[in-house]
PyMOL Python script that loads the backbone (N, CA, C, O; Angstrom):
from pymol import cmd

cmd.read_pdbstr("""\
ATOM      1  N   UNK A   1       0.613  34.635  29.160  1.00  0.00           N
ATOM      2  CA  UNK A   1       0.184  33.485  29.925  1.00  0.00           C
ATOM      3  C   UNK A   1       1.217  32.368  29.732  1.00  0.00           C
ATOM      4  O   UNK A   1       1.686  32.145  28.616  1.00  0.00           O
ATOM      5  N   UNK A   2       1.551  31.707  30.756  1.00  0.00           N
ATOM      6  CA  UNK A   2       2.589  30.541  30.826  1.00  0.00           C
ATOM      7  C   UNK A   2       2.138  29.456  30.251  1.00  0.00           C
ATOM      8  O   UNK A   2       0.917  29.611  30.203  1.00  0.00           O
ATOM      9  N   UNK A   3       2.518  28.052  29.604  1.00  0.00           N
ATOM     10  CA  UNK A   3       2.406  27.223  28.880  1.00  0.00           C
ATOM     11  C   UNK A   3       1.774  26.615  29.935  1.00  0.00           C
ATOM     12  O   UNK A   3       0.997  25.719  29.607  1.00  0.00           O
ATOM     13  N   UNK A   4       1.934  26.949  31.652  1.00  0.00           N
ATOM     14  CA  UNK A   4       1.167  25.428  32.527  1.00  0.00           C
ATOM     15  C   UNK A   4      -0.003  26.057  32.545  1.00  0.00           C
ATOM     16  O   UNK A   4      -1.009  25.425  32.223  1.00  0.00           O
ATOM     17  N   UNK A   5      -0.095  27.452  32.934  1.00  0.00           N
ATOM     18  CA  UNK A   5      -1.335  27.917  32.968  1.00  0.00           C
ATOM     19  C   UNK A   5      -2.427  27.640  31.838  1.00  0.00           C
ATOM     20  O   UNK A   5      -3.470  27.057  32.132  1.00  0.00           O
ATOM     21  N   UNK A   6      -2.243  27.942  30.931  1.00  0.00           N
ATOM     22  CA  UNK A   6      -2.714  27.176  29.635  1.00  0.00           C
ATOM     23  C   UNK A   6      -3.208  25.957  29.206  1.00  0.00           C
ATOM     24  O   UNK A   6      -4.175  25.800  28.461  1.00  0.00           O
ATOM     25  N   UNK A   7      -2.393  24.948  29.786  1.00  0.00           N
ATOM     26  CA  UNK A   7      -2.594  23.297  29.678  1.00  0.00           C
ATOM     27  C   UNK A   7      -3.744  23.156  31.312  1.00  0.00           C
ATOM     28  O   UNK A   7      -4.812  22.547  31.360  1.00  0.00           O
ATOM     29  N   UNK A   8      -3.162  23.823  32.318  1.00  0.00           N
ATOM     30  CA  UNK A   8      -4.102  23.550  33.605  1.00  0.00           C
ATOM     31  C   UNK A   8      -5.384  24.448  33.076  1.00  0.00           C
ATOM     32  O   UNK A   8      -6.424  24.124  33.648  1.00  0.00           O
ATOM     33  N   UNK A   9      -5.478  25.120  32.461  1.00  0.00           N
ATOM     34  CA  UNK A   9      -6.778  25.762  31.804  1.00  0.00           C
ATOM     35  C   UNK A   9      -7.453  25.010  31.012  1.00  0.00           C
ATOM     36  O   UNK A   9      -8.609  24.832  31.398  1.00  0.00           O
ATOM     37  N   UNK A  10      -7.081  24.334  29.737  1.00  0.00           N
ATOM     38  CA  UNK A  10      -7.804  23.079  28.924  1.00  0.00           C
ATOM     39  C   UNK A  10      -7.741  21.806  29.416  1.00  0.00           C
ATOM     40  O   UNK A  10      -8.033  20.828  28.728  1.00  0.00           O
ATOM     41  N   UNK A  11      -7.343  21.733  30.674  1.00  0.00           N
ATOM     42  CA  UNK A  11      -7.641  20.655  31.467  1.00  0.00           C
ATOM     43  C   UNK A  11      -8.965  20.828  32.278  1.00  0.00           C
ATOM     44  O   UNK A  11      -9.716  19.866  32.437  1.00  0.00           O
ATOM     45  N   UNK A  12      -9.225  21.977  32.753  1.00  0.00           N
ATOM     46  CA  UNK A  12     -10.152  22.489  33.451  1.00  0.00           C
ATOM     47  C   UNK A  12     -11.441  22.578  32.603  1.00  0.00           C
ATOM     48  O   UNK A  12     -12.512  22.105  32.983  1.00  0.00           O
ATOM     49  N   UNK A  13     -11.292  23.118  31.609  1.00  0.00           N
ATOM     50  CA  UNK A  13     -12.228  23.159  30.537  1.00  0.00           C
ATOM     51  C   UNK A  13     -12.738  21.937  29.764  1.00  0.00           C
ATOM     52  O   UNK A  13     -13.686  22.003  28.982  1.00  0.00           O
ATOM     53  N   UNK A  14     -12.211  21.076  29.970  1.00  0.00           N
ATOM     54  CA  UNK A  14     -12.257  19.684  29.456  1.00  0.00           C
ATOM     55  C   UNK A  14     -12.925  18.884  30.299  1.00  0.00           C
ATOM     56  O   UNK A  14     -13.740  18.083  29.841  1.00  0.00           O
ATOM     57  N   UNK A  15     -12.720  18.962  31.471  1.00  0.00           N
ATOM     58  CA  UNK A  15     -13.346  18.029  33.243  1.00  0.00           C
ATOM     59  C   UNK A  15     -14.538  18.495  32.639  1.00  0.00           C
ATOM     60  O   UNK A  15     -15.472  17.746  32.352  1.00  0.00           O
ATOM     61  N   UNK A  16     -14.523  20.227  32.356  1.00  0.00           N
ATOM     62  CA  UNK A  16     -16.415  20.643  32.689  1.00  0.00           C
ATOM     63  C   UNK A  16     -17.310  20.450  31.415  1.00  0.00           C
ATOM     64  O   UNK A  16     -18.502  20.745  31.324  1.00  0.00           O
ATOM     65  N   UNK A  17     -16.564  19.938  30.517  1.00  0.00           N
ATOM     66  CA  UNK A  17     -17.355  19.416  29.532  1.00  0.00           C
ATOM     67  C   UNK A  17     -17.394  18.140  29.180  1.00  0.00           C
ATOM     68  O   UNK A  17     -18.004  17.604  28.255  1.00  0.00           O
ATOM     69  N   UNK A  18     -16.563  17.612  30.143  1.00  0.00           N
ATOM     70  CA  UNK A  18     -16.981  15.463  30.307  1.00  0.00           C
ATOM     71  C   UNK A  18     -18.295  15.981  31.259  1.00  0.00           C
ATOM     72  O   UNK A  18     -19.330  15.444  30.865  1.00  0.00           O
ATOM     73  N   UNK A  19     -18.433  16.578  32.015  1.00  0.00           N
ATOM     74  CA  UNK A  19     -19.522  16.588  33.075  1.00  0.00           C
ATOM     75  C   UNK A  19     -20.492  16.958  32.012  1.00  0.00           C
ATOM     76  O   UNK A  19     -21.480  16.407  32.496  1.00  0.00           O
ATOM     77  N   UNK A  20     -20.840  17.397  31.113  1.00  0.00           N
ATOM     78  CA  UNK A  20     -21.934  18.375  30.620  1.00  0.00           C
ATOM     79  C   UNK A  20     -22.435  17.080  29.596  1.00  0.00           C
ATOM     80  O   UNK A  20     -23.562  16.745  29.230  1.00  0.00           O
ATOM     81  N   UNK A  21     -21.202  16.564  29.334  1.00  0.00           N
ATOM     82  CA  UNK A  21     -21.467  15.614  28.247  1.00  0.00           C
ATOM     83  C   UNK A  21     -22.365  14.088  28.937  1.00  0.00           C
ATOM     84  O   UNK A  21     -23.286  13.440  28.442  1.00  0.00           O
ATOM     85  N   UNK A  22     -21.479  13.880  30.504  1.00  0.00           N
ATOM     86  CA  UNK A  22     -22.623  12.850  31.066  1.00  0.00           C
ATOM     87  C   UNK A  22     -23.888  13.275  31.441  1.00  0.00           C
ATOM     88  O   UNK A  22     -24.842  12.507  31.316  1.00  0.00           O
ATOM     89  N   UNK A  23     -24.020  14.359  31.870  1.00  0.00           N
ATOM     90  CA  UNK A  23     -25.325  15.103  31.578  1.00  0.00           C
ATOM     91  C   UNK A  23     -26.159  14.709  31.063  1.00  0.00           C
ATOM     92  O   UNK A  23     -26.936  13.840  31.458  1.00  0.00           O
ATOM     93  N   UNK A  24     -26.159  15.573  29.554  1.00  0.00           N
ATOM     94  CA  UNK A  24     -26.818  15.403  28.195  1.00  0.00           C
ATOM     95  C   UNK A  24     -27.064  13.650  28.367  1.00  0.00           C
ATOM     96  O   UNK A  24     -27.963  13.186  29.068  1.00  0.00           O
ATOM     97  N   UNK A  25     -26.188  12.899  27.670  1.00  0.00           N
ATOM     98  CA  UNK A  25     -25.978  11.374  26.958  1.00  0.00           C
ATOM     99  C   UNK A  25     -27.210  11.158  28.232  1.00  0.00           C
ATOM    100  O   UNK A  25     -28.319  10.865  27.786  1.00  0.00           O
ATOM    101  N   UNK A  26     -27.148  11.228  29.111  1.00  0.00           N
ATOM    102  CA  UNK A  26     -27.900  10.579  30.151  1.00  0.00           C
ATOM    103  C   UNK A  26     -29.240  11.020  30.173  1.00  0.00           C
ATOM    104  O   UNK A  26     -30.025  10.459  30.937  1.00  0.00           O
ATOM    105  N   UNK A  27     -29.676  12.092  29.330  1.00  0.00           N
ATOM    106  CA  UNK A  27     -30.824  12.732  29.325  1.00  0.00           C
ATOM    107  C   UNK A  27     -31.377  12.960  27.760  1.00  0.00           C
ATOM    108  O   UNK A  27     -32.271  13.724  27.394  1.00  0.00           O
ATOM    109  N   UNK A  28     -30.341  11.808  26.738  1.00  0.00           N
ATOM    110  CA  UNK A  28     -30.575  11.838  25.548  1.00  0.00           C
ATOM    111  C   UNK A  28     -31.765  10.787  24.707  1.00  0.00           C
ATOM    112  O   UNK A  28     -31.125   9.759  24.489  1.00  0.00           O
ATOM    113  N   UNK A  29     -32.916  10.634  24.257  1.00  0.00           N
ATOM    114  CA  UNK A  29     -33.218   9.411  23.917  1.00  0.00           C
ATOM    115  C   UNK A  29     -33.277   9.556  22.431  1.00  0.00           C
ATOM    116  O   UNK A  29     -34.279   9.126  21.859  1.00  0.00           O
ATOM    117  N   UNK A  30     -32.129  10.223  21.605  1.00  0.00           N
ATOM    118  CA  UNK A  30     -32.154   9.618  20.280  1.00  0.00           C
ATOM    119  C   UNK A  30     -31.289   9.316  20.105  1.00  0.00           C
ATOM    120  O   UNK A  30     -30.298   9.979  20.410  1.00  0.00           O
ATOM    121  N   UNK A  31     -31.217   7.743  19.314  1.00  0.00           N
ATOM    122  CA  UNK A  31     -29.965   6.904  19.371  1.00  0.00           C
ATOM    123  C   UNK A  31     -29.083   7.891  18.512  1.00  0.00           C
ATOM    124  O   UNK A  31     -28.120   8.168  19.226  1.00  0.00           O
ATOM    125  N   UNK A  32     -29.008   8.341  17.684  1.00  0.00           N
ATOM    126  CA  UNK A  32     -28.340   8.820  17.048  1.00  0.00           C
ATOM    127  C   UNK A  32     -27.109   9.789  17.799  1.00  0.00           C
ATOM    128  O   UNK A  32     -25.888   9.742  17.949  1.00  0.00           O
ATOM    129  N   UNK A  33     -28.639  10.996  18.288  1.00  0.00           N
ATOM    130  CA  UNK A  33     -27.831  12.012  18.801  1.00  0.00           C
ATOM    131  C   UNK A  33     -26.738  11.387  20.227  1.00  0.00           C
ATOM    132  O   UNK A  33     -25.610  11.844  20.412  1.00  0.00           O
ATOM    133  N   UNK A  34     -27.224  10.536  20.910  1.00  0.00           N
ATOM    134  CA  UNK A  34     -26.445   9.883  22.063  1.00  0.00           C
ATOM    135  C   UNK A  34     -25.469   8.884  21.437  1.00  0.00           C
ATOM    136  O   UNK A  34     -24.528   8.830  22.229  1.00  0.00           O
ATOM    137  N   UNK A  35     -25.245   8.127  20.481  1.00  0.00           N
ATOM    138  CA  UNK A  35     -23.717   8.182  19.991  1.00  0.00           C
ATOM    139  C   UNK A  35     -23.293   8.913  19.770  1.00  0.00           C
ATOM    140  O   UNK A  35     -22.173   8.976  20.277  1.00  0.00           O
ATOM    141  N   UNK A  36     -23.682  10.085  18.896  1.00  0.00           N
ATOM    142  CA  UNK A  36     -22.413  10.823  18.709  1.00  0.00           C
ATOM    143  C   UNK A  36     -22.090  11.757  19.403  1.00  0.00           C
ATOM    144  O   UNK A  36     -21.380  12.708  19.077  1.00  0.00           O
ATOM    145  N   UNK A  37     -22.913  11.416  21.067  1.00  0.00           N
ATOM    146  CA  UNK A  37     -22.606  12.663  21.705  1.00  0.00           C
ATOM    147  C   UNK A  37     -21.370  11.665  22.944  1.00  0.00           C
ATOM    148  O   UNK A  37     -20.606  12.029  23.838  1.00  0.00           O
ATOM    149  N   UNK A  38     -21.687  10.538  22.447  1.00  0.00           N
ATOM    150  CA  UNK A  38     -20.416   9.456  23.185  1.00  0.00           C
ATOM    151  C   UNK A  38     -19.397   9.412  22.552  1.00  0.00           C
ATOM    152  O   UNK A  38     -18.397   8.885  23.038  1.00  0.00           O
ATOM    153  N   UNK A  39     -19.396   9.972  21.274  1.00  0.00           N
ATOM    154  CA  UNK A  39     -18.114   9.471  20.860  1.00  0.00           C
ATOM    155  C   UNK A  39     -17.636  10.881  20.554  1.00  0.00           C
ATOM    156  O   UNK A  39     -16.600  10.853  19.890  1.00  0.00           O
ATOM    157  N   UNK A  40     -17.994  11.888  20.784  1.00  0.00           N
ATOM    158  CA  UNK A  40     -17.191  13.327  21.177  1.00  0.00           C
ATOM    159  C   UNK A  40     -16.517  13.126  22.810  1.00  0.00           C
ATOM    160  O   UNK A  40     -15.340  13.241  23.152  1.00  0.00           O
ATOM    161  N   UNK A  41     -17.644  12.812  23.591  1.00  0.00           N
ATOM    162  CA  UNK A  41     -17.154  12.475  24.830  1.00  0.00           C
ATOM    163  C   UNK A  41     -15.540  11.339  25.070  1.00  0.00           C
ATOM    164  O   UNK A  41     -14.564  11.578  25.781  1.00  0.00           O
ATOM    165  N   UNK A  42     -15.783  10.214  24.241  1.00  0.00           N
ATOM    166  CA  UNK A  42     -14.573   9.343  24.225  1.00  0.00           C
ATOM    167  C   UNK A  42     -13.637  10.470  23.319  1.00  0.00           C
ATOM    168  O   UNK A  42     -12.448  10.161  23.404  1.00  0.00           O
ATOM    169  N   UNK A  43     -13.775  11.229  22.795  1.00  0.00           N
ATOM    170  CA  UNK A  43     -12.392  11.659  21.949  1.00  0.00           C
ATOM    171  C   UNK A  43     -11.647  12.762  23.014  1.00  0.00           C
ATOM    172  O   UNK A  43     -10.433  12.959  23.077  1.00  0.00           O
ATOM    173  N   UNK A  44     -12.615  13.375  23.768  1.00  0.00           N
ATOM    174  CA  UNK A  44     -12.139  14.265  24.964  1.00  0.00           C
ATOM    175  C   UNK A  44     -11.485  13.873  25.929  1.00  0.00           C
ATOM    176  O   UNK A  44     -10.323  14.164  26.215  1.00  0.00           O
ATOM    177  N   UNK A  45     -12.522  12.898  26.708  1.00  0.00           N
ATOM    178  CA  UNK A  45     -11.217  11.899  27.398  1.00  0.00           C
ATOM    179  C   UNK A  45     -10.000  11.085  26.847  1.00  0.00           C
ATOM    180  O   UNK A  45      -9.281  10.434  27.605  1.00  0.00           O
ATOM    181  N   UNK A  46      -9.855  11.131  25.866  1.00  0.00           N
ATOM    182  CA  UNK A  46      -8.499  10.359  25.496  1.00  0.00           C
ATOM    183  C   UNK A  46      -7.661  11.555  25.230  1.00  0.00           C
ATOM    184  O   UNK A  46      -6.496  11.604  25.624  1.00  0.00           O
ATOM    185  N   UNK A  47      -8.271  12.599  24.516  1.00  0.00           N
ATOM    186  CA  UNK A  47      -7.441  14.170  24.785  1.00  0.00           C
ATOM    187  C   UNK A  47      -6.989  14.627  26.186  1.00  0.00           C
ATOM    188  O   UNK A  47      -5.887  14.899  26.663  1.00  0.00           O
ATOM    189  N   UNK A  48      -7.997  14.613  26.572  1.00  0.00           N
ATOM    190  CA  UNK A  48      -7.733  15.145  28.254  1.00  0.00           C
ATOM    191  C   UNK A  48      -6.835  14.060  29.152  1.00  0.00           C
ATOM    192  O   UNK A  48      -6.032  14.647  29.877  1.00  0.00           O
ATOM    193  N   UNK A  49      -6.798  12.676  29.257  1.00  0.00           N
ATOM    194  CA  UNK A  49      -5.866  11.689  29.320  1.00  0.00           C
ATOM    195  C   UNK A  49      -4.752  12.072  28.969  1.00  0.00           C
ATOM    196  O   UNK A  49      -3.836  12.039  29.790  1.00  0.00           O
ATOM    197  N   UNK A  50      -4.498  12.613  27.442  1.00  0.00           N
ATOM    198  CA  UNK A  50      -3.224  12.832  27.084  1.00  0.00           C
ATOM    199  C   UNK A  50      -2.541  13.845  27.370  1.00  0.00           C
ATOM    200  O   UNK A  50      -1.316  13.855  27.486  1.00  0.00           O
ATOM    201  N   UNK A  51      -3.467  15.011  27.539  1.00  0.00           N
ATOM    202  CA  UNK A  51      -2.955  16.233  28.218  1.00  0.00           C
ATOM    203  C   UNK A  51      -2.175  16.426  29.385  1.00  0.00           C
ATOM    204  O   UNK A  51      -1.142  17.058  29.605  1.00  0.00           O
ATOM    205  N   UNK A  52      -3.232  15.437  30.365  1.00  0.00           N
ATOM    206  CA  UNK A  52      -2.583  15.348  31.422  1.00  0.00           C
ATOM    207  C   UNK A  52      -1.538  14.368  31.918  1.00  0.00           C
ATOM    208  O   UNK A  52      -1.047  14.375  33.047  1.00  0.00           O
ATOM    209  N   UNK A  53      -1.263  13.539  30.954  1.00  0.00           N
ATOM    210  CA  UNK A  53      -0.107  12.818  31.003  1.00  0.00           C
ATOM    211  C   UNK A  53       1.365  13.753  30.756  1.00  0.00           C
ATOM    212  O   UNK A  53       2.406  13.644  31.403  1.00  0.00           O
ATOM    213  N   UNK A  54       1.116  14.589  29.737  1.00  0.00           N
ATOM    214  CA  UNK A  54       2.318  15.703  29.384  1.00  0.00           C
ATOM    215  C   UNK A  54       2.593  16.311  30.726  1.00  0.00           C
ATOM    216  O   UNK A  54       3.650  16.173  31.341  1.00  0.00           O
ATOM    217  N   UNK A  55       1.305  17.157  31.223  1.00  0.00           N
ATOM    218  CA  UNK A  55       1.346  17.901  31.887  1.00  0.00           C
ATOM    219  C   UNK A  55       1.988  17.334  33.361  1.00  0.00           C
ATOM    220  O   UNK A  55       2.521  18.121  34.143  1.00  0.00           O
ATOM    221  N   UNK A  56       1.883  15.985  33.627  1.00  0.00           N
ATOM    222  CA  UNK A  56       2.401  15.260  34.621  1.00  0.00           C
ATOM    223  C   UNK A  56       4.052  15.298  34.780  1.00  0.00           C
ATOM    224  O   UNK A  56       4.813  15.455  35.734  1.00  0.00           O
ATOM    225  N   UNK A  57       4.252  15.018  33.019  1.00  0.00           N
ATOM    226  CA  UNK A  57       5.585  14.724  32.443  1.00  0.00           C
ATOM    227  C   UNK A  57       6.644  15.803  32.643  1.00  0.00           C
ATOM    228  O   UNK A  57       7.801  15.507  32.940  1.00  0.00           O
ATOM    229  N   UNK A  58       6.154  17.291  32.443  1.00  0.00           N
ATOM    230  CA  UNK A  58       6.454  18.684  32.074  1.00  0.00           C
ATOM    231  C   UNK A  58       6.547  19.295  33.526  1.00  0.00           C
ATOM    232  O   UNK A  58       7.091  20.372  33.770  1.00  0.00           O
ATOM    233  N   UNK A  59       5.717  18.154  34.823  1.00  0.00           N
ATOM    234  CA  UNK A  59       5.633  18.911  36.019  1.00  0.00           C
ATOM    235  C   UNK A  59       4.421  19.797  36.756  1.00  0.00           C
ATOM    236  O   UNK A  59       4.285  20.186  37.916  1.00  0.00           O
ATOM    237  N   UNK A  60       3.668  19.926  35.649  1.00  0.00           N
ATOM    238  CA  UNK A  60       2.849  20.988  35.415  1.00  0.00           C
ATOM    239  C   UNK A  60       1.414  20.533  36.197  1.00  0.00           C
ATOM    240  O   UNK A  60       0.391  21.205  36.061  1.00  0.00           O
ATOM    241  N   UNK A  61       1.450  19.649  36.802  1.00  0.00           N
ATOM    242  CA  UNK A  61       0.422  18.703  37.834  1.00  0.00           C
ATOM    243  C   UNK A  61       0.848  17.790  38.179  1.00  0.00           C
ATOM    244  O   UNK A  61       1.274  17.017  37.322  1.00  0.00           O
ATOM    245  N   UNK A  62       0.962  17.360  39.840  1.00  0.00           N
ATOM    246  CA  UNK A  62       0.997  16.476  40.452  1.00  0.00           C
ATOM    247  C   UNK A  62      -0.450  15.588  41.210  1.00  0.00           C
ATOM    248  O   UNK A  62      -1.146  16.070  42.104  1.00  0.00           O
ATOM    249  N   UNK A  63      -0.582  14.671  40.791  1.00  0.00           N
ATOM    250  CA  UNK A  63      -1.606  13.608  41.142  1.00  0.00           C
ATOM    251  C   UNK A  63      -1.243  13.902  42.611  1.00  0.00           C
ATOM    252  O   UNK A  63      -0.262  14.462  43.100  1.00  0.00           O
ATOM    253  N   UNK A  64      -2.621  13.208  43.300  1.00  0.00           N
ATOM    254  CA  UNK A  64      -2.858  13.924  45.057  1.00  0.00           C
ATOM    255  C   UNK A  64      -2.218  11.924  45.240  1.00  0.00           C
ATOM    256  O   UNK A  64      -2.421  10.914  44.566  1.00  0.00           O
ATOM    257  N   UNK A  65      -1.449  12.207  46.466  1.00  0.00           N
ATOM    258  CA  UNK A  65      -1.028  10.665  47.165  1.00  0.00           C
ATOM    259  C   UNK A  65      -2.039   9.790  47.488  1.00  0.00           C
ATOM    260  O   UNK A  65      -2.923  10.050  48.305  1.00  0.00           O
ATOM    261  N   UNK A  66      -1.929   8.681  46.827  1.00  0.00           N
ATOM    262  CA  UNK A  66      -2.757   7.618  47.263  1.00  0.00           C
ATOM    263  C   UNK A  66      -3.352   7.220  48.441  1.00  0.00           C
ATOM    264  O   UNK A  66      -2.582   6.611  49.184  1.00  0.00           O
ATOM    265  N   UNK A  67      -4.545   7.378  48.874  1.00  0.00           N
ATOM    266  CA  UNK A  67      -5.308   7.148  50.365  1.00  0.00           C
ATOM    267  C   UNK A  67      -4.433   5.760  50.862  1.00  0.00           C
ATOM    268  O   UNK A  67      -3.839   4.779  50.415  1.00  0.00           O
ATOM    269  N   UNK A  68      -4.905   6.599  52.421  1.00  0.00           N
ATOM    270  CA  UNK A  68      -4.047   5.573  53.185  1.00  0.00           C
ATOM    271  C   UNK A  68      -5.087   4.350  53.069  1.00  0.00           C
ATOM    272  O   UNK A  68      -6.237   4.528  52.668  1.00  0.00           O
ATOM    273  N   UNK A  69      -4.687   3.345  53.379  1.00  0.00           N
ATOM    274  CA  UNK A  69      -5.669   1.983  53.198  1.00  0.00           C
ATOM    275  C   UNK A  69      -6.684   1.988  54.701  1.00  0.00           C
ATOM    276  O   UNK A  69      -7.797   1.473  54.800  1.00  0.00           O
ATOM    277  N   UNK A  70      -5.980   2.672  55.705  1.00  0.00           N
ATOM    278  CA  UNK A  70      -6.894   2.584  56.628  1.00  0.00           C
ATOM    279  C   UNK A  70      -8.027   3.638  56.798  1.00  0.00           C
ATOM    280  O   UNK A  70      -9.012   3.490  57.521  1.00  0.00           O
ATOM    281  N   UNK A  71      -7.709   4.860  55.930  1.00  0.00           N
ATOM    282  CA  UNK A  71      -8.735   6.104  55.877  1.00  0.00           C
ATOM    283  C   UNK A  71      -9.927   5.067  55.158  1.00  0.00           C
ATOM    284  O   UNK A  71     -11.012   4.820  55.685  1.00  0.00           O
ATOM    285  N   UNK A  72      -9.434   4.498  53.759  1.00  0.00           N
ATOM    286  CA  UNK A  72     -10.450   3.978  52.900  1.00  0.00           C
ATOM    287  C   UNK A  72     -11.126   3.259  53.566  1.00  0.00           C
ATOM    288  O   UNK A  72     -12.235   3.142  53.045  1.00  0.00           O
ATOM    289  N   UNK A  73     -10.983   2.461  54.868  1.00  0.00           N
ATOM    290  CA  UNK A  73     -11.447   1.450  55.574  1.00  0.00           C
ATOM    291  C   UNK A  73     -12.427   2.388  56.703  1.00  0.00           C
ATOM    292  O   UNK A  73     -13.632   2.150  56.621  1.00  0.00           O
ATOM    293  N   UNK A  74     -12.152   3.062  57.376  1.00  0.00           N
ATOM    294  CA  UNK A  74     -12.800   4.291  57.647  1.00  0.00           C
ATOM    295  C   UNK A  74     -14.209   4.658  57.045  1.00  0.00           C
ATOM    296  O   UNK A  74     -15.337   4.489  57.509  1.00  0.00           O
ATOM    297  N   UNK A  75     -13.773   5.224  55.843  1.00  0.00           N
ATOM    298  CA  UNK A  75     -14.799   5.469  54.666  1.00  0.00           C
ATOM    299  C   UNK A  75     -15.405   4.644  54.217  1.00  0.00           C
ATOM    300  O   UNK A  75     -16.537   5.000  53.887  1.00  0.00           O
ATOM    301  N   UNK A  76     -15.106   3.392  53.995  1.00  0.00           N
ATOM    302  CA  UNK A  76     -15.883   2.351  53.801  1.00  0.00           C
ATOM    303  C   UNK A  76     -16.773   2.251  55.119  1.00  0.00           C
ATOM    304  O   UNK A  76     -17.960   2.096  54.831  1.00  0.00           O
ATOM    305  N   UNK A  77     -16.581   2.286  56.154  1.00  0.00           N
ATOM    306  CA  UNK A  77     -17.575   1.479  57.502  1.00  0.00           C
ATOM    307  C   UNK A  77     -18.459   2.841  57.442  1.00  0.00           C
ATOM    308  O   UNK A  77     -19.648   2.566  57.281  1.00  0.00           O
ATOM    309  N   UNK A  78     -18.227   4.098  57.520  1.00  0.00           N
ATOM    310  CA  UNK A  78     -18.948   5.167  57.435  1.00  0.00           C
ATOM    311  C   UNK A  78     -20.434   5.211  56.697  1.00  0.00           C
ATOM    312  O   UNK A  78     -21.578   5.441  57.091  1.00  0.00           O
ATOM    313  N   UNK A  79     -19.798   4.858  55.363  1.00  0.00           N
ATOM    314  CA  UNK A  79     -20.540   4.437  54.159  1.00  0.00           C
ATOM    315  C   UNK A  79     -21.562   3.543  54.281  1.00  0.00           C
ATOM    316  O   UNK A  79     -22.675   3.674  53.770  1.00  0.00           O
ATOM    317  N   UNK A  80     -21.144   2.521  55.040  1.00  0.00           N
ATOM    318  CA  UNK A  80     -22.032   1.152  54.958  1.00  0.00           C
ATOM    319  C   UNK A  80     -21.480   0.362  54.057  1.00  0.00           C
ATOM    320  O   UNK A  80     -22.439  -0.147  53.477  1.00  0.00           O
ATOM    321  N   UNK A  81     -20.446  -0.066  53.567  1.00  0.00           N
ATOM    322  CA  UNK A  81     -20.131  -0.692  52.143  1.00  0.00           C
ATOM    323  C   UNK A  81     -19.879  -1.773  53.132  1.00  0.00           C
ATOM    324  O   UNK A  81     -19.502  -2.882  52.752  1.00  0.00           O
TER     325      UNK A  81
END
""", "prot")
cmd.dss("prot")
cmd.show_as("cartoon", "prot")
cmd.util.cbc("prot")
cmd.orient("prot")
């Protein structure tokens, strides 16, 4: 297995366990267990942040181009915003 495949794999694996983690925290009512299920969550995203900063660096993912301002305007009137 290639080093991008690998990093785009614990990137992938990482998205689906920020999701699992807002989940839970959101369906948690002991203070306890819901900090420390926030502060696994903050250590992932600052992992997964960093991952994908390499992986940006290395080539290994390109961020999608910034919406045009008039699509967003679009999407906004669609919306109702």
């Amino acid at each position: 297995m290639q080093e991008k495949d690998m990093v785009n794999d614990i990137l992938s694996m990482i998205n689906s366990s920020l999701t699992g983690y807002a989940n839970t925290i959101a369906q948690t009512a002991n203070p306890q267990l819901r900090q420390t299920l926030q502060q696994m969550r903050d250590h992932d995203e600052k992992f997964q942040y960093d991952l994908y900063r390499l992986a940006e660096q290395k080539g290994y993912y390109q961020a999608a181009q910034p919406a045009n301002p008039e699509d967003i305007r679009n999407l906004r009137s669609q919306l109702g915003s």
